[in-house]
BABARO-778114 format. One record per residue: x, y, z of N, C-alpha, C, O in turn; residue in one letter. Coordinates in steps of 0.2 Angstrom, whole numbers, plus 2048, in hexadecimal, padded with zeros to 3 digits. Layout:
! BABARO-778114
XYZXYZXYZXYZA ...
This chain:
! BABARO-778114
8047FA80080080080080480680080480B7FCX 80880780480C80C80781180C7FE8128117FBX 8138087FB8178097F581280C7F08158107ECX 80C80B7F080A80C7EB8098147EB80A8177E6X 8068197F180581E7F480C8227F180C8267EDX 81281F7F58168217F581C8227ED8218267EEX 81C81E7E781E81D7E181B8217DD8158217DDX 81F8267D981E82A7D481D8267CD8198287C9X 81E8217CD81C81D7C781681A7C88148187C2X 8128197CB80B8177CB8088197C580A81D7C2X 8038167C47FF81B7BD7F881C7C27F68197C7X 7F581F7BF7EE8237C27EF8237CB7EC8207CFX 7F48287CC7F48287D27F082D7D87EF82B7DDX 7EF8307D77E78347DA7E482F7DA7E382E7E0X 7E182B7D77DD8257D87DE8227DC7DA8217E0X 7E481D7DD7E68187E17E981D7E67EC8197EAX 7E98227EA7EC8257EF7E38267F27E38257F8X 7DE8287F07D782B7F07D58227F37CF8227F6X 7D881C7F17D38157F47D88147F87D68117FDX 7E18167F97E38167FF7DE8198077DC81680CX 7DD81F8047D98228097D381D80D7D281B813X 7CF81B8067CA8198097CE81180E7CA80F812X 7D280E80E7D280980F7D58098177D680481AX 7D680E8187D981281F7D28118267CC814827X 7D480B8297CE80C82F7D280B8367D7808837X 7CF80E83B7D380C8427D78068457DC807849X 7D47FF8417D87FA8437DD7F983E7E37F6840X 7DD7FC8387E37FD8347E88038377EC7FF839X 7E88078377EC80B8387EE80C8417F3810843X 7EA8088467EE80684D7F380084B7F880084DX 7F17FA8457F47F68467FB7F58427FF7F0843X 7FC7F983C8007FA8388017FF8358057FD830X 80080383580080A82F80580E83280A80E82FX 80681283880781583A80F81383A813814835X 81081083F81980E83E81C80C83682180D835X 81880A83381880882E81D811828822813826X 81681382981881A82481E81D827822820824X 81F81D83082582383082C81D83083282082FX 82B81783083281582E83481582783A815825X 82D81682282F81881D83181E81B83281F815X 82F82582083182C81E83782A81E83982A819X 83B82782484182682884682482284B827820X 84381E81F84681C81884981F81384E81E810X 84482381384682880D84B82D80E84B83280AX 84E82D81385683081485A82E80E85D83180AX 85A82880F85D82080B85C81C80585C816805X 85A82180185581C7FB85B8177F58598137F1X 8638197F68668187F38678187EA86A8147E6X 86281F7EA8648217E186A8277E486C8297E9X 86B8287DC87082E7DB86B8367DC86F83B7DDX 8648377DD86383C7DF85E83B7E785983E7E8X 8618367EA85D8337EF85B83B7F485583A7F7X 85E8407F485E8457F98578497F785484B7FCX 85684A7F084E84C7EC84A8497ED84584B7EEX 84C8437ED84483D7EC84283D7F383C83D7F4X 84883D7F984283D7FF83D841801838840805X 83E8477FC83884D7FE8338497FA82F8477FEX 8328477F382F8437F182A8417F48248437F3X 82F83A7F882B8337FC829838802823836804X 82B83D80682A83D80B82384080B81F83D80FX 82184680681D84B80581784580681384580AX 81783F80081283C80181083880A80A83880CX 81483680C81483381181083781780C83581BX 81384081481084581E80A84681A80584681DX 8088468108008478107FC8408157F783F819X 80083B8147FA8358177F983681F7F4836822X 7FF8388217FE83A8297F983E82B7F583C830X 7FA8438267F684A8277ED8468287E884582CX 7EF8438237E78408217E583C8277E083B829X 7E983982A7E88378307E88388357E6834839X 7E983D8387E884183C7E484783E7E384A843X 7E08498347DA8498377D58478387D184983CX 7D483F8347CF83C8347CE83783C7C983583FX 7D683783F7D58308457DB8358497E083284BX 7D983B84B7DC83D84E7DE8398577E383C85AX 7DC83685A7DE83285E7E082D85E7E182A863X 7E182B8577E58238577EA8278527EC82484DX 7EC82E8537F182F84E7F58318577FA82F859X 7F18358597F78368617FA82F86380082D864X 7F482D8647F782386A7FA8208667FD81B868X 7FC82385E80082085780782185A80B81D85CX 80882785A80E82D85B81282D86481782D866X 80D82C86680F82986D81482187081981F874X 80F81E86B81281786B81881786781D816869X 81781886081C81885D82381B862826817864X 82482086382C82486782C81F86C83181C86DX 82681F87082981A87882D812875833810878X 82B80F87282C80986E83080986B83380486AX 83480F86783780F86383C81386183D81485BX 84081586884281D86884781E86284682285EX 84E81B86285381C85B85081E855852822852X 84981A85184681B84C84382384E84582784AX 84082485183B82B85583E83085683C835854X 84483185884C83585884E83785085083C84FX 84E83184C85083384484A83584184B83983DX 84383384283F83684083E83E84083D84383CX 83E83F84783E84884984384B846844851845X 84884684585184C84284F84B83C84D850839X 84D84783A84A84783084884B82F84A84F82BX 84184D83483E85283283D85883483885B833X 84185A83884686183A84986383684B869835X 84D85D83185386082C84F862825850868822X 84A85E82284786082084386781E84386B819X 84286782483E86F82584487482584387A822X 84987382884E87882984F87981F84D87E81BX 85287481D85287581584C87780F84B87A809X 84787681484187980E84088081083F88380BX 84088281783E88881884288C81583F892814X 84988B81184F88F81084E88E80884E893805X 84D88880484B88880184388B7FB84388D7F5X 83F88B80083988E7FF83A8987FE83989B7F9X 83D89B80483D8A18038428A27FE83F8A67FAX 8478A17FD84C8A37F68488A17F08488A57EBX 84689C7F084389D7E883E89F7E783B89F7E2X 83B8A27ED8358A77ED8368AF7EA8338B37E7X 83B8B07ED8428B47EC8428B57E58418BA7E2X 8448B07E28468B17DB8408B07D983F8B67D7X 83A8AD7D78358AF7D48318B67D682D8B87D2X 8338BA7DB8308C07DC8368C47D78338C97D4X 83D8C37D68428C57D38408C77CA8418CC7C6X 83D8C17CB83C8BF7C28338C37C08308C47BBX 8318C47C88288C97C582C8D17C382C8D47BEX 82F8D27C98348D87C98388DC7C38398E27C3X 83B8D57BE83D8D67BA8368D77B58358DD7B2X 8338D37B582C8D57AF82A8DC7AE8298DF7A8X 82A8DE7B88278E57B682B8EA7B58298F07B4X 8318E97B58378EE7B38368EE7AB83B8EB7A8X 8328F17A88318F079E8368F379D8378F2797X 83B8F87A08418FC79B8478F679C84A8F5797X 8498F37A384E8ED7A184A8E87A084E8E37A0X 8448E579D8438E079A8448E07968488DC793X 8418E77918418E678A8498E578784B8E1782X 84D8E878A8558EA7898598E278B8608E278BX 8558DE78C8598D778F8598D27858548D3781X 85E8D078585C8CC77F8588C677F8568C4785X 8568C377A8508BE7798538B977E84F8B6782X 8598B777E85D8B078085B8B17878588AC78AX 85E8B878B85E8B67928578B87938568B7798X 8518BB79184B8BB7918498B37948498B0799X 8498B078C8498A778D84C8A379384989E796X 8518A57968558A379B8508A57A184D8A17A4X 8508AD7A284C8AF7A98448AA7AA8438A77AFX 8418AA7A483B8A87A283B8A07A683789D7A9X 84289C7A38438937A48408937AC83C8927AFX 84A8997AC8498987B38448987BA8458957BFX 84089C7B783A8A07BD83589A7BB8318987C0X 8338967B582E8917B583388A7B98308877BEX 83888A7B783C8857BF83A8867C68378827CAX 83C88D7C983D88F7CE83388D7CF83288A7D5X 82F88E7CC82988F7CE8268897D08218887D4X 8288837CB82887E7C982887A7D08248777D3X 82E87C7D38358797DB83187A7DF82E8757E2X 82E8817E082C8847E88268837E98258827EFX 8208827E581B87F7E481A8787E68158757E7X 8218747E882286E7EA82486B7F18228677F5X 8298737F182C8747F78278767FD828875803X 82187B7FB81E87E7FF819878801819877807X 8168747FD81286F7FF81486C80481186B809X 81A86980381E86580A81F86780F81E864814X 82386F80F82487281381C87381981C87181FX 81987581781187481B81187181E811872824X 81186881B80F86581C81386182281285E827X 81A86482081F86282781D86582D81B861832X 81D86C82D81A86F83081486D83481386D83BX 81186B83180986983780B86283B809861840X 81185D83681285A839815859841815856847X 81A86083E81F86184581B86284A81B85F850X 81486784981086985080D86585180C866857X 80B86184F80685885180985685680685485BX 81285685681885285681985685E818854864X 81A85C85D81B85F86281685F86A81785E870X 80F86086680A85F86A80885986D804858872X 80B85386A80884E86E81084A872810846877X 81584C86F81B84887482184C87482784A872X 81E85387982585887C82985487F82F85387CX 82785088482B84D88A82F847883835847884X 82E84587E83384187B83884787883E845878X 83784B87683B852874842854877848855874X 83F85387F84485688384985188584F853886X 84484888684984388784E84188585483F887X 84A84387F851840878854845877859843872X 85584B87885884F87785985387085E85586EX 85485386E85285786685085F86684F863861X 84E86186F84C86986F85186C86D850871869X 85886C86E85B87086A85B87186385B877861X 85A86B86085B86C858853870855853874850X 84E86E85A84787085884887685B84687A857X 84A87A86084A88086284D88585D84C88B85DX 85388285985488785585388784F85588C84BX 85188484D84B88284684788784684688B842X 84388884C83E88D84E84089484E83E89884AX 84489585384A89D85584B89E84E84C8A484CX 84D89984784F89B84284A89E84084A8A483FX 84489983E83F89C83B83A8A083C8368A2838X 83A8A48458378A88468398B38438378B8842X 8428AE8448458B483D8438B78388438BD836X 8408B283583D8B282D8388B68308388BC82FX 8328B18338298B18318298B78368258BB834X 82C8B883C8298BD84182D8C683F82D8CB843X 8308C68398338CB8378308CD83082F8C982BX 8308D483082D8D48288308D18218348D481DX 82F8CD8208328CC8178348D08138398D0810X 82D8D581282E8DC80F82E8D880782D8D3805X 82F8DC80482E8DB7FD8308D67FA82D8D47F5X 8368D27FD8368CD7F98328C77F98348C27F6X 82C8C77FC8278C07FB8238C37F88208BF7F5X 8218CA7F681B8CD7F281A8CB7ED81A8CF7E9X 8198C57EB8158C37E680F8C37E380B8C27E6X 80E8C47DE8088C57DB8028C07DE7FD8C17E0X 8078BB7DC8008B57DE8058AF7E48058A97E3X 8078B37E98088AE7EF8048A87F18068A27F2X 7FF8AA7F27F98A57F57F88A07F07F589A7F0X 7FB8A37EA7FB89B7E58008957E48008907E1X 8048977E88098947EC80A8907F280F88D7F4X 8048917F480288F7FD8078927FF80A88E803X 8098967FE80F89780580C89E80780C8A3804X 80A89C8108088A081380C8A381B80B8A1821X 80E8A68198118A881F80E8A88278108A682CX 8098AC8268058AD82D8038A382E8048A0834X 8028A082B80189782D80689883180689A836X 80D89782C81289682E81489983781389683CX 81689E8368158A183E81189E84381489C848X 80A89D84380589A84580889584880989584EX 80C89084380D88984381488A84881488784DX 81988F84681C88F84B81C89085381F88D857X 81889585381389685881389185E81488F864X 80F88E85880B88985D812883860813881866X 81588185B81B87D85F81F88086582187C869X 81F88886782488A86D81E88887081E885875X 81688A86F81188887480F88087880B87F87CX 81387E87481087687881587687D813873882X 81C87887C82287888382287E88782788188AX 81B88188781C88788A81D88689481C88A898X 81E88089381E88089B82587B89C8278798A1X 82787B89883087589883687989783887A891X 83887B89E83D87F89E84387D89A847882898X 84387689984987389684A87788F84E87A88EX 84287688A842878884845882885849885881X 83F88688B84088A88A84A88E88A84C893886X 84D88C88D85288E89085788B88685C88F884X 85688688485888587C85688987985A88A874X 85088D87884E89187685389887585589B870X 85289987D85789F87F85F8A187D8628A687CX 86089887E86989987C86B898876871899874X 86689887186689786986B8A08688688A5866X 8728A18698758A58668758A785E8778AD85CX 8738A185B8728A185486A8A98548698AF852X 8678A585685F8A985385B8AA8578568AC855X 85D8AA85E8578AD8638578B286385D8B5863X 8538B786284F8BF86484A8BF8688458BC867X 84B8C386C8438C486E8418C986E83F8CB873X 8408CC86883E8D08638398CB8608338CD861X 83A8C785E8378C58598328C385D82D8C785CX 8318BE86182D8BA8658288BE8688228BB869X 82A8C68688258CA86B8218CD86381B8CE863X 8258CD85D8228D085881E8C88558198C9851X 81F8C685681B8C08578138BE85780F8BC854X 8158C285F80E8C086480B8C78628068C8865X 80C8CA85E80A8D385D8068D18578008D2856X 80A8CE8528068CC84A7FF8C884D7FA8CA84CX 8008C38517FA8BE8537F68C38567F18C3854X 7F78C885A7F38CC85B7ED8D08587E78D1858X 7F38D48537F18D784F7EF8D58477ED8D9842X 7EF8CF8487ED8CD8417E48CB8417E28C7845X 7E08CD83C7DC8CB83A7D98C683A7D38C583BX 7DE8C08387D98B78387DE8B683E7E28B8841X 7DA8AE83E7DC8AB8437E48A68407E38A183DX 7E88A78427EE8A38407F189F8437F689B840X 7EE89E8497F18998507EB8978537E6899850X 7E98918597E389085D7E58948647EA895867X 7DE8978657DD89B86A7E28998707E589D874X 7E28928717E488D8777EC88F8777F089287BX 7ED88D8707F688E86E7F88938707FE892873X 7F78998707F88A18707F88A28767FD8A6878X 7F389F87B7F48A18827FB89E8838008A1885X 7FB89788280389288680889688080E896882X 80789B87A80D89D87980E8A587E8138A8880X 8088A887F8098AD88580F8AB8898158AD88AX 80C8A488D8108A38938168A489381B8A7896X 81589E88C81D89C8898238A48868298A4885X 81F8A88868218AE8858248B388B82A8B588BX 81F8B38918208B38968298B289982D8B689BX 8288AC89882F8AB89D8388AD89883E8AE89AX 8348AC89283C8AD88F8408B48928468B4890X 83E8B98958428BD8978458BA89D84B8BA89EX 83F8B78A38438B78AA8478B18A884A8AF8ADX 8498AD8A284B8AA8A08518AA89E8558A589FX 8538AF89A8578B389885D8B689D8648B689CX 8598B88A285D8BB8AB85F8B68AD8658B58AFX 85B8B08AC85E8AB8B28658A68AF8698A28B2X 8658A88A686A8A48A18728A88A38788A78A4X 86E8AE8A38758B58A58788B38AB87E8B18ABX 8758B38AF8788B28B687A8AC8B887E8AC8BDX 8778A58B587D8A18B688089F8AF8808998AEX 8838A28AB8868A18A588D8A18A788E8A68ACX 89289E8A689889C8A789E89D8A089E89989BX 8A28A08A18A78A089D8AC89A89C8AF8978A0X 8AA8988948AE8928938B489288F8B788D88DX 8B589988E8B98998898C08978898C3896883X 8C389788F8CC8948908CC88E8938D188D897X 8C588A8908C58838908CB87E88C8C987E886X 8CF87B88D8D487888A8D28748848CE870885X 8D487487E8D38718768D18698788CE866873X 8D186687B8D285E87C8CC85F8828CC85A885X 8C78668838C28658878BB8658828B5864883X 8BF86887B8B986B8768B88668738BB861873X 8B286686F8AF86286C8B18658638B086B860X 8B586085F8B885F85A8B38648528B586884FX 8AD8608548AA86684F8A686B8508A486E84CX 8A586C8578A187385A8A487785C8A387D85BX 8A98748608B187A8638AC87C86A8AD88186DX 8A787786C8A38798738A98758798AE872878X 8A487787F8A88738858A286C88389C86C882X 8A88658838A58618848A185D88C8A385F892X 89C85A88C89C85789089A852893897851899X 89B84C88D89C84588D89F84188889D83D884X 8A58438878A984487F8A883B8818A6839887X 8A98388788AB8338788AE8318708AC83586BX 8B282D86F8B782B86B8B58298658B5823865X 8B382B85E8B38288588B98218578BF822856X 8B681C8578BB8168568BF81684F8C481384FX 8BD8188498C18188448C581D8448CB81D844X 8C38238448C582C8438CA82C84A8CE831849X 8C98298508CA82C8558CA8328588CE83485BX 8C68358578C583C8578BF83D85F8BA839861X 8C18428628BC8438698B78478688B984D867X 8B18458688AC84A8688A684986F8A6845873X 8A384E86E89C84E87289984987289A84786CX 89584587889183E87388B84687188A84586BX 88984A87288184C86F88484C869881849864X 88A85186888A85286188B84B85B88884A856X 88F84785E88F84185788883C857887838852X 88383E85D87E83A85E87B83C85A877838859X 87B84285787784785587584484F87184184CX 87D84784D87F84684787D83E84287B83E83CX 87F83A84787A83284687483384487283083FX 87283584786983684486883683E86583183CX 86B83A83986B83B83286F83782E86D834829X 87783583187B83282E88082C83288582E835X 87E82783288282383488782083488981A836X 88E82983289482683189782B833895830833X 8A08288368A482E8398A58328348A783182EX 8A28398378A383E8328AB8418328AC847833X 8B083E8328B88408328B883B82C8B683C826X 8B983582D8BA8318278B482D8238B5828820X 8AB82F8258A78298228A88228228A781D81EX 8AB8228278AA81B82A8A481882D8A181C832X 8A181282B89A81083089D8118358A3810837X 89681583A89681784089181684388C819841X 88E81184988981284D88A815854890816856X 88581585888481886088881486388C816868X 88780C86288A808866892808864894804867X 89480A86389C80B85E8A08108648A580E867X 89C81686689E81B8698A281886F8A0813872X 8AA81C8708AD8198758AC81E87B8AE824879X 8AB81D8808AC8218868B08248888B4820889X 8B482B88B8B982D88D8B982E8958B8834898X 8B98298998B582C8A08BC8318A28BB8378A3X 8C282F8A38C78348A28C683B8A28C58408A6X 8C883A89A8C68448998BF84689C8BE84B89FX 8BA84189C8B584389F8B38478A78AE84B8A9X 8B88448A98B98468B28BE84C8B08BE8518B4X 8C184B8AD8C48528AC8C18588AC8C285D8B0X 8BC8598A58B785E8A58B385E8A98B08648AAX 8B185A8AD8AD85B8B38B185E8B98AE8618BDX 8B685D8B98BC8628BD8BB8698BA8BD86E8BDX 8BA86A8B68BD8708B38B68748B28B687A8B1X 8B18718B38AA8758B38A68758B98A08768B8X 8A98748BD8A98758C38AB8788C78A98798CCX 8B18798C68B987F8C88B58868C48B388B8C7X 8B58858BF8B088B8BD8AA88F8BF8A98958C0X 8A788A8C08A088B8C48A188D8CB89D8908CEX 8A888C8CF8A988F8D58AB8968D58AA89A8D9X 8AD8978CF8B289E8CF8AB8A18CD8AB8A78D0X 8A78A08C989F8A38C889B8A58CD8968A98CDX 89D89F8D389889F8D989C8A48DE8988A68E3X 8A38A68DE8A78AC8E38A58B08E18A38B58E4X 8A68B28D68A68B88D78A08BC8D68A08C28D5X 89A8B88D88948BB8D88938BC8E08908C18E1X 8948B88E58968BA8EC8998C18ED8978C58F1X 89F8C28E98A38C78EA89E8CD8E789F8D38EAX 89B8CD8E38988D18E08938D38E38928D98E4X 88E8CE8E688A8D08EE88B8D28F48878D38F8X 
């Protein structure tokens, strides 16, 4: 079933995707459907062709429509779906949410540039004194170009949505697996990233003639973000990842945020959401104070304390066995999610492979602790 949904070769496929639907009932999709489709998102990291990285948007687009469709029609056997699945299954559950984190990181970036360039190529139409003055050939050329570009983002925005809805399903029904497995960083700053974009004016560059014919709607968007810092508006864990995001946190935005939802005309978030992003709004300032005040300078932390590709202070370094190389376990753990090889030399790599360093490891606990005392005098001396 799931092959025929998901293959572009099919012939009359709106038909056979239209009797998948009907063939969807509660004892189907408790007893099989579910684990089924997101090991096969997961799959599609791995398709093993030559342009395997394009086709997963492909396979995957098809996959979050069947989801979607499931979760509106049996939304409580899509939750007790999503639930079971992570508790049951957490390594699968872990690359499922980095998939589709990395994903959305890639399409959102992708989405607004070539939005970009087809707002580029309207702008060029109505400039008639450099149009007429371009010759026939790069006319031809602008012209390919913008029917590609048009072609792409119209594919891109589709999935992008649909990601998106996915992530707040995701978010709202299993924070506490979020924080366990330790994915609120990566998902905090997906967000902080994209609060830059949607909670800031775009300004002319998305002004399109016919935006909405593109689905790409920005107020969703925000909404959607929205709604994700609201579901962990009460988990300090998330909020405080939030805050340390040097990359892209503002709080600016998060207040220009809550001002748009205010003042905007339709409804863009649910009522309920809005309140828990209140709250959630609420604390990032006393938040912000209490990050200050115990922040600690790491920076004449000794080279053989840092972590190889972050240049962070480590603090559970362990051993690549081919590369030997010392890293953080979060960072190579991370990094596993997507690729399961030492990234120094592309050597298969698994979790179980990682060597220990209890050593160095007591060391940097000497050393972050020695810190922390010199933070705890000279805040004494300052009182």
């Amino acid at each position: 079933m799931i092959f025929f949904f998901v293959n572009n070769d099919v012939k009359n496929k709106t038909k056979r995707i239209n009797n998948i639907y009907k063939l969807l009932n509660e004892k189907f999709i408790k007893k099989t459907l579910m684990v089924s489709i997101l090991r096969v998102f997961i799959d599609a990291e791995r398709l093993g062709t030559s342009n395997q990285f394009y086709e997963k948007f492909s396979v995957r687009a098809k996959i979050l429509m069947l989801i979607d469709h499931i979760n509106k029609g049996y939304g409580h056997l899509f939750e007790e779906n999503i639930k079971e699945y992570t508790e049951k299954y957490h390594e699968e559950s872990k690359k499922m949410v980095n998939n589709l984190l990395n994903d959305l990181i890639y399409l959102n970036d992708e989405c607004i540039e070539n939005l970009k360039a087809i707002k580029k190529y309207e702008d060029l139409l109505n400039d008639k004194e450099r149009y007429n003055k371009m010759s026939e050939e790069n006319k031809k050329f602008e012209e390919s170009r913008y029917k590609e570009k048009d072609r792409i983002v119209r594919a891109e925005v589709k999935l992008f949505n649909v990601s998106l809805k996915f992530l707040v399903s995701l978010c709202k029904i299993i924070q506490v697996f979020f924080i366990k497995n330790e994915l609120i960083a990566n998902l905090s700053n997906f967000l902080n990233y994209s609060l830059n974009i949607f909670a800031s004016p775009l300004g002319n560059e998305l002004k399109l003639k016919n935006l909405s014919d593109f689905d790409f709607n920005p107020k969703f968007i925000l909404g959607a973000l929205l709604s994700v810092y609201s579901a962990f508006y009460d988990k300090t864990e998330f909020i405080k990842c939030v805050v340390k995001d040097e990359r892209s946190y503002k709080y600016e935005n998060f207040e220009r945020a809550k001002n748009l939802v205010e003042n905007s005309g339709k409804i863009i978030i649910e009522t309920s959401d809005f309140n828990n992003y209140l709250l959630f709004f609420d604390k990032l300032k006393e938040e912000e104070k209490a990050i200050k005040e115990e922040e600690i300078n790491f920076d004449d932390a000794p080279d053989e304390f840092c972590d190889s590709l972050t240049a962070l202070l480590m603090t559970d370094p362990v051993k690549l066995p081919k590369s030997n190389v010392i890293l953080d376990r979060k960072t190579i753990e991370t990094h596993l999610l997507s690729d399961q090889t030492d990234p120094f030399n592309r050597s298969p790599l698994t979790k179980d492979m990682l060597i220990p360093c209890p050593e160095l490891k007591a060391k940097i606990q000497e050393y972050i602790n020695k810190k922390k005392q010199e933070k705890k005098k000279e805040k004494m001396d300052i009182d």
